[in-house]
N, CA and C atoms as a LAMMPS dump frame, in Angstrom:
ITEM: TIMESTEP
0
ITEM: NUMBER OF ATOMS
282
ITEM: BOX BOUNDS ff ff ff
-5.0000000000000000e+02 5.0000000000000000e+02
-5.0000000000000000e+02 5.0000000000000000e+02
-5.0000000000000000e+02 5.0000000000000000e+02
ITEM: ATOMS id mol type element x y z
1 1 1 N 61.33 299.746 -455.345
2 1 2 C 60.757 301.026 -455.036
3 1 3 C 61.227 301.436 -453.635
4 2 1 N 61.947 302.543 -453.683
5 2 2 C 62.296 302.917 -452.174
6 2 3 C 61.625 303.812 -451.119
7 3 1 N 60.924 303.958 -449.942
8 3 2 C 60.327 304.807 -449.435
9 3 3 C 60.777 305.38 -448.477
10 4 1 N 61.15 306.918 -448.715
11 4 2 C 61.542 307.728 -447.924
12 4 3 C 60.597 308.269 -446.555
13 5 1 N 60.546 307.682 -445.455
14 5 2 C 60.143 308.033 -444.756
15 5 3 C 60.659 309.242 -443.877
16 6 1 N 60.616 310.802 -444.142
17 6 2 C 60.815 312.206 -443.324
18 6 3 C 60.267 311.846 -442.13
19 7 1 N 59.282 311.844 -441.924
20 7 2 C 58.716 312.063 -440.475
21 7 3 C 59.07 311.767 -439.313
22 8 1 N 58.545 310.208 -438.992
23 8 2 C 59.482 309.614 -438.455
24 8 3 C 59.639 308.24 -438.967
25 9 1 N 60.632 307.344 -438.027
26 9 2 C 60.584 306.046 -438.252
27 9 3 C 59.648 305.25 -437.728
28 10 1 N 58.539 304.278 -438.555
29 10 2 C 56.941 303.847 -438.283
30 10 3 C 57.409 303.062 -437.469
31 11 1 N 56.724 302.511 -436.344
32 11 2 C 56.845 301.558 -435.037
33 11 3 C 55.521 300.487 -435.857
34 12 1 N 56.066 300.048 -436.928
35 12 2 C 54.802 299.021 -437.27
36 12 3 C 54.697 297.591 -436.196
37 13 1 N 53.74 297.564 -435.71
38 13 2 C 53.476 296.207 -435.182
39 13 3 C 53.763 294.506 -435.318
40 14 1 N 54.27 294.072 -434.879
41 14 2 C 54.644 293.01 -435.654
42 14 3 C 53.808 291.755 -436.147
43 15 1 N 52.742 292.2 -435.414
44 15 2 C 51.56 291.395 -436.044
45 15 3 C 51.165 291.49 -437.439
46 16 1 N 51.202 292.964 -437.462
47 16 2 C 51.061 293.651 -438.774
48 16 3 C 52.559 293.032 -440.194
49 17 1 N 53.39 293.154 -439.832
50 17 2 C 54.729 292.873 -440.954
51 17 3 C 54.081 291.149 -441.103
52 18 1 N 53.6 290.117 -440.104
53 18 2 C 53.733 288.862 -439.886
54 18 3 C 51.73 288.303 -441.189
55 19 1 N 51.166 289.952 -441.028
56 19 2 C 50.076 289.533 -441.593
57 19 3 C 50.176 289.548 -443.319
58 20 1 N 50.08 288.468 -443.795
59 20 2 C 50.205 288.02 -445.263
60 20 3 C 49.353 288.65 -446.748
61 21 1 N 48.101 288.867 -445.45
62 21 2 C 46.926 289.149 -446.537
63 21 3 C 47.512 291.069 -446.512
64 22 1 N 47.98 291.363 -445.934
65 22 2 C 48.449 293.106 -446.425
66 22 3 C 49.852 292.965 -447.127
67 23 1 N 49.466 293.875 -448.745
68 23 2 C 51.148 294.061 -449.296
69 23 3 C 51.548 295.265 -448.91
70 24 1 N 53.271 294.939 -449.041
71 24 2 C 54.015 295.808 -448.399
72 24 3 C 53.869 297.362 -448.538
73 25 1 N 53.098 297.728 -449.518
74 25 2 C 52.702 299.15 -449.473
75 25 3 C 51.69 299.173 -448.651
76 26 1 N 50.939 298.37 -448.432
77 26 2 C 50.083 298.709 -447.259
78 26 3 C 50.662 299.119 -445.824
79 27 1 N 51.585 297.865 -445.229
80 27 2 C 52.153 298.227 -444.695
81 27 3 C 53.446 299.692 -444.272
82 28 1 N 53.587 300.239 -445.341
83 28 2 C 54.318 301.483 -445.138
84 28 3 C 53.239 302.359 -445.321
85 29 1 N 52.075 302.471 -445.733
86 29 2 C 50.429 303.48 -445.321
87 29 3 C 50.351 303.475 -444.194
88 30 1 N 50.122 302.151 -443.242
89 30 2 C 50.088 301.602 -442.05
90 30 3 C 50.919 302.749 -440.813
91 31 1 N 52.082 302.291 -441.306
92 31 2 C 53.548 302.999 -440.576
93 31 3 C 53.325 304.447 -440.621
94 32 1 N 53.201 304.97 -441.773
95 32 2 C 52.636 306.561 -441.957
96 32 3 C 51.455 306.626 -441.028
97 33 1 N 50.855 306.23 -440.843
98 33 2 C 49.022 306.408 -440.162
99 33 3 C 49.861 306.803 -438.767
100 34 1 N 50.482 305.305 -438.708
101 34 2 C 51.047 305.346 -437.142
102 34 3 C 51.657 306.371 -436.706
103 35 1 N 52.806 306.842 -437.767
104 35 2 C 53.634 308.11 -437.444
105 35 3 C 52.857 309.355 -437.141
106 36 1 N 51.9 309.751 -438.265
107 36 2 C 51.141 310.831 -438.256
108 36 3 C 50.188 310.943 -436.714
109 37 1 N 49.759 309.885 -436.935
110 37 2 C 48.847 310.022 -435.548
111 37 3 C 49.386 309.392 -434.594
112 38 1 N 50.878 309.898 -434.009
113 38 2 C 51.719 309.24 -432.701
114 38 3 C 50.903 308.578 -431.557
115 39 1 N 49.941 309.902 -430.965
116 39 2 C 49.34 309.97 -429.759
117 39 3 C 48.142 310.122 -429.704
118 40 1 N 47.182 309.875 -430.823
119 40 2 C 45.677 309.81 -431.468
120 40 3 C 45.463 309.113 -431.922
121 41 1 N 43.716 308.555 -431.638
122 41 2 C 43.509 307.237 -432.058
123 41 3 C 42.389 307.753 -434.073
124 42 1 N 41.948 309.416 -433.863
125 42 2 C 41.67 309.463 -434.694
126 42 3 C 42.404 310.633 -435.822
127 43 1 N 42.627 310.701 -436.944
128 43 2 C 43.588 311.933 -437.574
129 43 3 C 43.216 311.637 -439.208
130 44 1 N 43.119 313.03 -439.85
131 44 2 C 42.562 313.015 -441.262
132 44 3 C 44.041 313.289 -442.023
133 45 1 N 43.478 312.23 -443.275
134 45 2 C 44.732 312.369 -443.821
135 45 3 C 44.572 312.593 -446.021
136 46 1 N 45.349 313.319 -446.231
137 46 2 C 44.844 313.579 -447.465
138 46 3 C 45.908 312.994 -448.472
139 47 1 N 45.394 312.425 -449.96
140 47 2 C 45.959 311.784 -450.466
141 47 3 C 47.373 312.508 -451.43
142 48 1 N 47.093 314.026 -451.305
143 48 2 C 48.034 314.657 -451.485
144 48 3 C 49.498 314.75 -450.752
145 49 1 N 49.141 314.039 -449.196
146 49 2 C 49.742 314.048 -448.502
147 49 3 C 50.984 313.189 -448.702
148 50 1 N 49.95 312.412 -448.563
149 50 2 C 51.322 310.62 -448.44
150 50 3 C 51.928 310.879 -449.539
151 51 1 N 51.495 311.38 -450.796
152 51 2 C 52.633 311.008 -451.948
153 51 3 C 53.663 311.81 -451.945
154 52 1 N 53.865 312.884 -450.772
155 52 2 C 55.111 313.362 -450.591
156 52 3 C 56.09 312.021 -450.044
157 53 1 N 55.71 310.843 -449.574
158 53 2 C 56.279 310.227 -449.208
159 53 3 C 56.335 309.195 -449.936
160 54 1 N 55.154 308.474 -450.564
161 54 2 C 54.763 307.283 -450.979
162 54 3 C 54.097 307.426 -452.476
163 55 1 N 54.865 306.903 -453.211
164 55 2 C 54.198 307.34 -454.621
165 55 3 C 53.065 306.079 -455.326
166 56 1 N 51.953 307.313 -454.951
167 56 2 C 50.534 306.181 -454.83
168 56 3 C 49.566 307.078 -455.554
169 57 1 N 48.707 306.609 -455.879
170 57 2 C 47.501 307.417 -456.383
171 57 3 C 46.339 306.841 -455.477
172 58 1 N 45.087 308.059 -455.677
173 58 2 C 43.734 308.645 -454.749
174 58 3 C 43.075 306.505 -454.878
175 59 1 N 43.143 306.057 -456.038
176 59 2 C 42.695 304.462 -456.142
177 59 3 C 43.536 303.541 -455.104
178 60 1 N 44.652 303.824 -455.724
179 60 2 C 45.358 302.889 -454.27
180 60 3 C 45.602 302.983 -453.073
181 61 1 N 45.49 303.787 -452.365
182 61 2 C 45.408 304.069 -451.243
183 61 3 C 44.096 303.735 -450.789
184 62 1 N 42.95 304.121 -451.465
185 62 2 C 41.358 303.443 -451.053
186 62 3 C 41.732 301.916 -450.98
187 63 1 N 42.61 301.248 -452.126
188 63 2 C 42.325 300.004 -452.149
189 63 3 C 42.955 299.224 -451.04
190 64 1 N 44.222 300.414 -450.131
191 64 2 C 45.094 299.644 -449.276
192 64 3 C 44.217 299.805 -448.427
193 65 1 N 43.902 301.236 -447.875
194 65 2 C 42.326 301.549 -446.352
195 65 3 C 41.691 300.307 -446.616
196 66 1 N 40.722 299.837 -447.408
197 66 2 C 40.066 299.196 -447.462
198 66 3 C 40.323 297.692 -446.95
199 67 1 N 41.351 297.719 -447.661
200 67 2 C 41.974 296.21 -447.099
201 67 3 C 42.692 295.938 -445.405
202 68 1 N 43.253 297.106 -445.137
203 68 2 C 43.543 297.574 -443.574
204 68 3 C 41.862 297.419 -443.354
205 69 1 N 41.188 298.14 -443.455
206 69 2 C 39.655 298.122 -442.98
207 69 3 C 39.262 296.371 -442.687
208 70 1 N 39.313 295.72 -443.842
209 70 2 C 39.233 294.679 -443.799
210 70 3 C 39.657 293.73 -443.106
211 71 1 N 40.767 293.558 -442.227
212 71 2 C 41.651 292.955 -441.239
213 71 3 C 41.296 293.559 -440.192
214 72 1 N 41.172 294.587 -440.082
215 72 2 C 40.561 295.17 -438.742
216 72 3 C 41.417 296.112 -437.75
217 73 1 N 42.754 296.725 -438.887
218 73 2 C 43.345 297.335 -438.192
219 73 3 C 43.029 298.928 -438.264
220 74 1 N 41.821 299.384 -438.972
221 74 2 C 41.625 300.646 -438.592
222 74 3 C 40.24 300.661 -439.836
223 75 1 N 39.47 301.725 -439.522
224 75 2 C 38.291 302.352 -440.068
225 75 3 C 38.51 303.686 -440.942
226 76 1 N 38.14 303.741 -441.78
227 76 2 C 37.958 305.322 -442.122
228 76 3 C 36.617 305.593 -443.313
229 77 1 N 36.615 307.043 -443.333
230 77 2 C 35.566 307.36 -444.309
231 77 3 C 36.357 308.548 -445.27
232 78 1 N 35.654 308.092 -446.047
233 78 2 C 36.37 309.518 -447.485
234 78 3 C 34.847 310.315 -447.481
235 79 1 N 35.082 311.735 -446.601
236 79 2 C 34.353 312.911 -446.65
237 79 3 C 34.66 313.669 -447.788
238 80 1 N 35.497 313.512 -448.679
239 80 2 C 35.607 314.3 -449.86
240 80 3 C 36.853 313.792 -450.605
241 81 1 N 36.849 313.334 -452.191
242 81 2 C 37.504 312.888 -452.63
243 81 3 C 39.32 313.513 -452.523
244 82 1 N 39.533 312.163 -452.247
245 82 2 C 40.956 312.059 -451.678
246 82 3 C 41.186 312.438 -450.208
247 83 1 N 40.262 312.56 -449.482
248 83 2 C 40.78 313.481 -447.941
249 83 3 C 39.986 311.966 -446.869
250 84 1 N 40.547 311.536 -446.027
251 84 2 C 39.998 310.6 -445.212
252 84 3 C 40 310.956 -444.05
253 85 1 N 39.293 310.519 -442.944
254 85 2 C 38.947 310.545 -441.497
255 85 3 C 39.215 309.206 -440.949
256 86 1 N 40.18 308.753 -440.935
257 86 2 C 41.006 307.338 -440.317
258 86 3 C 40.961 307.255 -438.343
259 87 1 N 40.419 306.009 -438.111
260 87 2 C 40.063 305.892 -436.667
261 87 3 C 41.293 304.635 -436.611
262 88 1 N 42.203 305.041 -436.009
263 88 2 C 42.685 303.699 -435.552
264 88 3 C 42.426 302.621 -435.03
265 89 1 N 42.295 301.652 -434.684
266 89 2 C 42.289 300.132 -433.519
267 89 3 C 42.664 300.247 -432.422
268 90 1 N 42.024 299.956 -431.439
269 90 2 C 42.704 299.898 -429.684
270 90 3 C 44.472 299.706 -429.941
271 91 1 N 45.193 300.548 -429.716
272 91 2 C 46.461 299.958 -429.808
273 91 3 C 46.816 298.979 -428.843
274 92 1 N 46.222 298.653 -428.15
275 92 2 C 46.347 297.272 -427.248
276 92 3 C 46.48 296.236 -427.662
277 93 1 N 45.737 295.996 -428.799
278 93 2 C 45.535 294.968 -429.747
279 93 3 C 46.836 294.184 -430.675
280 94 1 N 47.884 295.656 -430.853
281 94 2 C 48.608 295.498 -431.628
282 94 3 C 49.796 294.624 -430.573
């Protein structure tokens, strides 16, 4: 599966590529988050969105957040189906 990343090129963390328990589509959600929100720690993102980039459905993408949620590299809430409010992690951390 190939993913065209337009935007820009994701500055994923290398903690993040090195962490086992996230699959690699997580990691390119990840990279998108990062891209989208360059210089913000918080930015809403809709599931209509990414699949211009990433061909995913409104389930998998909850199931990747969730699992990012789970590791502790970012928070979010779904205010309305498919649309999220994503808080990033201290980027210090990374």
């Amino acid at each position: 599966m190939r993913y065209d990343l337009r935007l820009r090129q994701p500055e994923i963390p290398d903690k993040l590529w090195k962490d086992s328990r996230i699959k690699f589509e997580g990691k390119v959600i990840f990279g998108y988050i990062l891209a989208k929100g360059y210089d913000r720690l918080v930015i809403d993102l809709n599931v209509g969105e990414i699949q211009q980039t990433i061909p995913i459905t409104n389930v998998g993408l909850l199931k990747n957040l969730e699992k990012l949620e789970k590791c502790k590299y970012l928070t979010f809430k779904e205010y309305s189906k498919g649309m999220y409010t994503i808080t990033l992690g201290l980027m210090s951390s990374f």
